[in-house]
N, C-alpha and C positions, 0 to 999 in steps of 0.2 A: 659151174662146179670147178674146185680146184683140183691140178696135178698133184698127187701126194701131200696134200693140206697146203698147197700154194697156191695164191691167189696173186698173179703178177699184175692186175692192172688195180684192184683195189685201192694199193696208196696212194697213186696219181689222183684219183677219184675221190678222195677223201677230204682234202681242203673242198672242194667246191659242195660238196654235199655238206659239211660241217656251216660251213660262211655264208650258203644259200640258206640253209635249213629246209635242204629239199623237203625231209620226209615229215615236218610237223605237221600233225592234223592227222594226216592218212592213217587209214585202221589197218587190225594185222594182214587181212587179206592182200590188199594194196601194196602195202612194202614186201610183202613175199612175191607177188606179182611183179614187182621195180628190181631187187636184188636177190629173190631164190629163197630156200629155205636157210635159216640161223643156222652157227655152231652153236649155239646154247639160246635156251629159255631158262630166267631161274627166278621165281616170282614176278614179277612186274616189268622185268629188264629182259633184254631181247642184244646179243653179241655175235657179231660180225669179226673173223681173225682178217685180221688184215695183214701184219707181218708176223712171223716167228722164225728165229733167227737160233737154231742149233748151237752157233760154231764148232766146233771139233767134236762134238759128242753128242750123245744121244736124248738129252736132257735140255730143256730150251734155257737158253741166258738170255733171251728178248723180246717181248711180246708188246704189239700194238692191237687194239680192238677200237670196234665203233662199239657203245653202248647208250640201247636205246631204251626209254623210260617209255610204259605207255599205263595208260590208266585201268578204270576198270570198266569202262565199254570197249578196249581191245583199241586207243586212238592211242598213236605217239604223240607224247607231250614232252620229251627232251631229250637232247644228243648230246654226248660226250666221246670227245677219245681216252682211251685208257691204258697207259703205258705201265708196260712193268720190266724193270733190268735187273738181273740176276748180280 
């Protein structure tokens, strides 16, 4: 669980998990047993915050997420990262 929505070892962990493709195949059980419960569920995709970046305000200017695609027996079928800058 993160300190105040921070997760400081997450991005380290992200190239190898993205380049492996640890979590393809494994169903939702599994991956929440591997990395905890999601910041979001929203249809079929399943998101992990990995950075968010304030700077001086209360409003985020940077967000990185794992986004994971799973079917519809609940199996991940694709990983993405998904940037967004303000």
């Amino acid at each position: 669980m993160g300190d105040l929505r921070s997760f400081p070892h997450r991005d380290a962990m992200l190239e190898d998990i993205i380049h492996n493709k640890k979590f393809i195949g494994l169903n939702y059980r599994q991956l929440i047993d591997s990395l905890g419960e999601p910041n979001g569920i929203e249809d079929s995709l399943i998101y992990y915050d990995i950075v968010t970046d304030y700077g001086m305000d209360i409003d985020p200017v940077y967000s990185k997420d794992l986004v994971l695609t799973f079917d519809g027996d609940s199996v991940i079928r694709a990983m993405e990262i998904r940037e967004w800058k303000k």
